[in-house]
Phi, psi and omega in degrees: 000138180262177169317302147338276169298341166299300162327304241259302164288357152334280145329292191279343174288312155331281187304314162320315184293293122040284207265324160313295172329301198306292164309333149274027197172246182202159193289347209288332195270329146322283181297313166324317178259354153264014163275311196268348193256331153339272184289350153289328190273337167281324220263307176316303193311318185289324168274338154321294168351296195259289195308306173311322224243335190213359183069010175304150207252007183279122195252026206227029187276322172327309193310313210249328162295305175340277179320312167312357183275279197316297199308340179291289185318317176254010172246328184244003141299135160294136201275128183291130178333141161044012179297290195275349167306307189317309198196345210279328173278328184273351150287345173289297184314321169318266197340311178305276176347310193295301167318293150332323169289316208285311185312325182272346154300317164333277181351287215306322158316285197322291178288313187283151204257182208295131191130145188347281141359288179292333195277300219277007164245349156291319198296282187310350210243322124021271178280326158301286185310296185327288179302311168326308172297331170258304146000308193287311218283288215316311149301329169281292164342295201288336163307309206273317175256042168258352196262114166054056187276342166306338185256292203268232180088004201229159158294333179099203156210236200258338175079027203272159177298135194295350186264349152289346177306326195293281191333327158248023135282333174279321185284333149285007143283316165295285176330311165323290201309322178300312171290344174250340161299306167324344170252310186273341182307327177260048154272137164312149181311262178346305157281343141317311194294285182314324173316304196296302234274326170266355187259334167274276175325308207270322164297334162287350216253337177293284180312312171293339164341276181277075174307295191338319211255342193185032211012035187081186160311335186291334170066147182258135198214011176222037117007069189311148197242146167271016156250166150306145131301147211268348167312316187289332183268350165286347188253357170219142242286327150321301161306243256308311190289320203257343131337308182255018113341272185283343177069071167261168155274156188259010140261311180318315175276345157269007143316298167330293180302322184290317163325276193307337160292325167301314175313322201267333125341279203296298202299325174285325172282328177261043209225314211279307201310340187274335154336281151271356151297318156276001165268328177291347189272317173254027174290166180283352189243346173264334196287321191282354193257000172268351158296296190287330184297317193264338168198097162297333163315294205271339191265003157291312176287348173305322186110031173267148174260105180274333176279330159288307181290335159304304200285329172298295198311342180289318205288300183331297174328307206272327184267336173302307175313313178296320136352283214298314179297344179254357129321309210259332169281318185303322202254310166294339163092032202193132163246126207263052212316309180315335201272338175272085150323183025021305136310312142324297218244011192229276176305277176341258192317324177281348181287333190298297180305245288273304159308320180283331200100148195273116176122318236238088183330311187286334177281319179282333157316277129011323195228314198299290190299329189294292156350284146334289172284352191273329140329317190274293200300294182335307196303292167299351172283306178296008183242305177298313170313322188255355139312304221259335187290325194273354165335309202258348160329150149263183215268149182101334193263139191291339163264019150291324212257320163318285206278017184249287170342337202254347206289297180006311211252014166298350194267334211247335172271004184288285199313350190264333193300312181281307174289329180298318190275337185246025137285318195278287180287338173193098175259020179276356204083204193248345192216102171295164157248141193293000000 
């Protein structure tokens, strides 16, 4: 069998599973799980990107779909009434102010050279900014999130269409990326690792915070859709006519249709991106960072700048992610802080690459949907098991009653169950990368 045709039933064994669900269960819950198996295979893709393509090492991806979140929320929310009179221009200025400190702190790192001298004009340069920088923000924040704070409390955003967010959830995600590659890259693969992974806790930890900026825990929860609501299409009479037409139901099926519009979104964005991802991959600029990925030693003597081709290739990563995360606020209609796992938005997408294969565009595609459905499903699979196992129990026993509580936590020993197996037995993937 060749390679090709191997992929090919791959692709189709998925979609079998896929479709089966359509068929056991309801179509509505079928398409739910190609939406999300979507915005998963971007999110893979994105970190392929960076592990396949160059061995970067991030484990901070939660962090940077997470911005992607926010940018749907400050590009397509509306700017809340009287927000920016309040307080909303003297947080800019802070944000500015701060950013001047950290550039003259650089500066200042930079010219003096190691030694007293350096600490005793950093310290005071710091610590002055600090404080200063919390004068301006503190008072300005708490005007702005006084306003209509059961509803509002946030500044809002630009009220621009919600499908420019994505492309600027990847440019502030790539920008994230960038400031923190410029810091954590010439760090070892490991202490890289600990970097992204604390540093994704800070942006999360910023976003429950900072009401001002995304209300918090309180959550943005009217997230405009670049589809109908599925009310507006029950109500109206053209859908209604062509429903009973075919003798659908008219909320099932307009569940359907908005799904397949989301489908058709998320596939046309991942279409382009795997696109440009396999012209950048066999590009002369992809050879090279698969140069630099298998022995960074010898493509240093070659005459690569490897910490610069680290940082693009990072940025790349980060902007995808960032896409993917501002999709993914788009299709839920909320933006969730409490909601960025590590596990979710971390494990989970690194288990995808690692199953689909590393390096291999078609393989994180591929491990995003498998991966996916396989998440969704294990949970009603683990429960009809562990019934049937607790079947012959009486009734009553507490360890009957452990294991029906516990059915829960099967997606979490599957996936490890799966990783554990396709490390041992085929840790190249289900689709290698060449």
């Amino acid at each position: 069998m060749s390679v090709a045709t191997r992929n090919v039933l791959l692709f189709v064994a998925v979609g079998a599973l896929i479709v089966s669900t359509g068929l056991t269960q309801s179509w509505n819950a079928a398409l739910a799980i190609v939406n999300m198996g979507l915005l998963s295979a971007i999110m893979a893709l994105g970190v392929n990107i960076q592990w396949g393509y160059a061995g970067l090492y991030n484990v901070g991806t939660m962090g940077f779909v997470a911005l992607g979140g926010l940018a749907a929320v400050l590009v397509s929310i509306p700017p809340t009434e009287g927000a920016w009179q309040a307080g909303g221009f003297r947080i800019l200025v802070a944000l500015v102010f701060g950013a001047l400190i950290i550039a003259a702190a650089a500066w200042v790192y930079k010219m003096l050279p190691r030694g007293r001298w350096r600490f005793v004009a950093l310290a005071p340069l710091l610590v002055a900014g600090f404080v200063v920088y919390r004068l301006i923000l503190d008072p300005a924040a708490a005007a702005v999130e006084a306003i209509n704070p059961a509803l509002q409390g946030n500044i809002g955003g630009l009220g621009l269409p919600v499908l420019l967010s994505w492309p600027v959830g990847g440019l502030l995600a790539a920008g994230a990326g960038w400031l923190i590659g410029k810091t954590a890259l010439g760090l070892r693969s490991d202490y890289l690792a600990i970097a992204t992974l604390g540093i994704a806790e800070i942006v999360i930890a910023v976003l429950k915070n900072e009401d001002w900026l995304g209300r918090g825990v309180k959550n943005i929860v009217d997230i405009p859709r670049p589809v109908p609501y599925e009310i507006d299409l029950q109500q109206s009479q053209g859908f209604l006519s062509f429903v009973s037409g075919i003798g659908a139901d008219p909320a099932a099926a307009s569940g359907i249709v908005v799904k397949l519009l989301y489908a058709g979104l998320f596939l046309a964005v991942l279409l382009i991106l795997i696109w440009l991802s396999q012209a950048a991959l066999n590009s002369p600029w992809g050879r090279m960072m698969r140069a630099i990925r298998d022995n960074e030693v010898a493509a240093a003597a070659m005459g690569k700048d490897v910490t610069r081709r680290h940082l693009q290739v990072f940025v790349l990563g980060c902007a995808v992610l960032g896409i993917a995360g501002a999709m993914l606020a788009t299709l839920e209609g909320q933006l969730t802080p409490g909601a960025y796992q590590p596990l979710r938005f971390t494990f989970l997408i690194w288990v995808m690459v690692v199953v689909g294969g590393s390096g291999s565009n078609l393989g994180a595609v591929l491990g995003g949907f498998l991966i996916w459905y396989l998440w969704v499903q294990v949970e009603p699979w683990g429960n009809g098991l562990i019934n049937l196992i607790t079947a012959g129990m009486a009734e009553g026993s507490q360890f009957k009653q452990h294991l029906i509580d516990s059915a829960a936590h099967m997606r979490l020993v599957v996936m490890g169950v799966i990783l554990i197996l396709m490390l041992r037995f085929r840790p190249q993937g289900l689709i290698p990368g060449k």
